[in-house]
N, C-alpha and C positions, 0 to 999 in steps of 0.2 A: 513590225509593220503596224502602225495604229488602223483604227476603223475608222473608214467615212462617216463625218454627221450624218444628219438629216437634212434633206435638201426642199425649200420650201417654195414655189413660185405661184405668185398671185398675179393675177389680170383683173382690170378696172375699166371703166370705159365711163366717157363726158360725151354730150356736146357743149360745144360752147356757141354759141351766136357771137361769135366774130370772125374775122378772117384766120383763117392759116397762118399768114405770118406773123402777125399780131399774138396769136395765143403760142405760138414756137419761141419766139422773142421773150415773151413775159415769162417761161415756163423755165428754159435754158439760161435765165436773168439768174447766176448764183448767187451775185449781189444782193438782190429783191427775192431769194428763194424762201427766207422766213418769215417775209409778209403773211405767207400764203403756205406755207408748210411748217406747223410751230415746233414739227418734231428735228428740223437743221438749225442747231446751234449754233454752227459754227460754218464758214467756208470761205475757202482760201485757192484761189486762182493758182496751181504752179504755171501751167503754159495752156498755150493756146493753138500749137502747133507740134506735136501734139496735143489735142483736148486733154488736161488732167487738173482736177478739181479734189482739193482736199476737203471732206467732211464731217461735222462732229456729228452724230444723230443722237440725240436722248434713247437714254434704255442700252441702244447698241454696242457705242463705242464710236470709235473713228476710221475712216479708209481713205483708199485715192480711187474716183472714180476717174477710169482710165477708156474716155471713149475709143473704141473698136471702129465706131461709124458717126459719123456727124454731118449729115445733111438735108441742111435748113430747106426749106420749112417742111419736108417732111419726115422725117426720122433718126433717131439716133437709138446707137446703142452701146454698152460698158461696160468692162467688167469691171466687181469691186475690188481692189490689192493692196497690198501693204497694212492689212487691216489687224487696228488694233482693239481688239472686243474679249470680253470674256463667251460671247455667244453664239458667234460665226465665225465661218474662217475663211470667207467670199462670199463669191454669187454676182449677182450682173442685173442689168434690165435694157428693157428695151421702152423707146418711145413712139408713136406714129400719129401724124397727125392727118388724117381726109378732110379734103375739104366734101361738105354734105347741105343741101338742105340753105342756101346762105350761112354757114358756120363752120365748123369743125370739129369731126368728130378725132376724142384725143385719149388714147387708150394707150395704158400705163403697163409695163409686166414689167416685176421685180424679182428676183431669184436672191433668196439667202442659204447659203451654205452653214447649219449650224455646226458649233465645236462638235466633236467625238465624244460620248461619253452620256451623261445622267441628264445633256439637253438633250437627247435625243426625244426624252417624255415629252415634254415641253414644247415639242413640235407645234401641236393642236391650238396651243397658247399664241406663241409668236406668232403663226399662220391669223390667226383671228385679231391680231396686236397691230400686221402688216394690213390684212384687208382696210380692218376701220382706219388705219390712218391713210392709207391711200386715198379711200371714198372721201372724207372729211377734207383732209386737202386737194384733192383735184375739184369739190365742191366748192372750198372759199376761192378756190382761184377761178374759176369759173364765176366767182358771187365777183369778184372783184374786175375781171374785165367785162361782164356785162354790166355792171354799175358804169363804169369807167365809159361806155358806149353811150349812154344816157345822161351822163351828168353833162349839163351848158358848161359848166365854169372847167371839170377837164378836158373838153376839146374832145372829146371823145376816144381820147388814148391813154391806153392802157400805163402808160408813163405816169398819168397825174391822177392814175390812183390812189383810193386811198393808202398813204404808208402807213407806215409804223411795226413793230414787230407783232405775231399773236402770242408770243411766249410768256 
């Protein structure tokens, strides 16, 4: 019988000065999820009925996030599976979105399951690898639909943001 990794869950927390639907919309966008998160490489829609969304994450490796829960616009949540990494071997998150304040407050937990074995050290590292990138991208996403609110020429949707990858 092997040993359990290490199991690692971080919590983040935004407001965003937009609506609820709007920043659930742009966040759940896997299409537009590397605008605004430069650590997804890759991603691939399998279905939608069930939610299950293929992903490459830099550093990681790849999984299927296999939503558990999906309901707009205020929460979801997945577990990670079929996952190929040298340094997890699951884990899950959850999302929620309140509406606060005219905006939304949008708080992130992510749970990584690392391998068994000599990542177990290593814990302290990823834990600090996941926080900053959480903070970092829930910040440009956040930079990018409040810009989007304010720009004349986007209409003020978060759609005619600016694109482009940050990769």
């Amino acid at each position: 019988m092997s040993r359990p990794g290490a199991k690692i869950t971080v919590r983040e927390h935004v407001h965003v000065a937009r609506p609820r639907d709007e920043v659930f919309d742009y966040t759940q966008d896997y299409g537009r999820r590397s605008e605004w998160d430069n650590s997804v490489t890759a991603a691939e829609i399998l279905s939608e009925s069930p939610r299950r969304i293929r992903i490459t994450v830099r550093g990681l490796g790849s999984f299927t996030v296999a939503y558990q829960l999906f309901h707009p616009p205020e929460r979801t949540s997945a577990a990670f599976v079929d996952v190929d990494s040298r340094w997890m071997s699951g884990g899950g998150g959850s999302w929620r979105y309140e509406p606060v304040d005219r905006g939304t407050d949008w708080t992130q937990t992510n749970t990584l399951e690392l391998q068994a074995g000599w990542q177990r050290f290593l814990a302290w590292l990823v834990e600090s690898s996941l926080r900053s990138n959480m903070r970092r991208s829930m910040a440009e996403a956040k930079r990018r639909l409040e810009t989007a609110a304010r720009s004349p020429a986007a209409g003020g949707s978060p759609a005619a943001a600016p694109g482009g990858s940050s990769d």
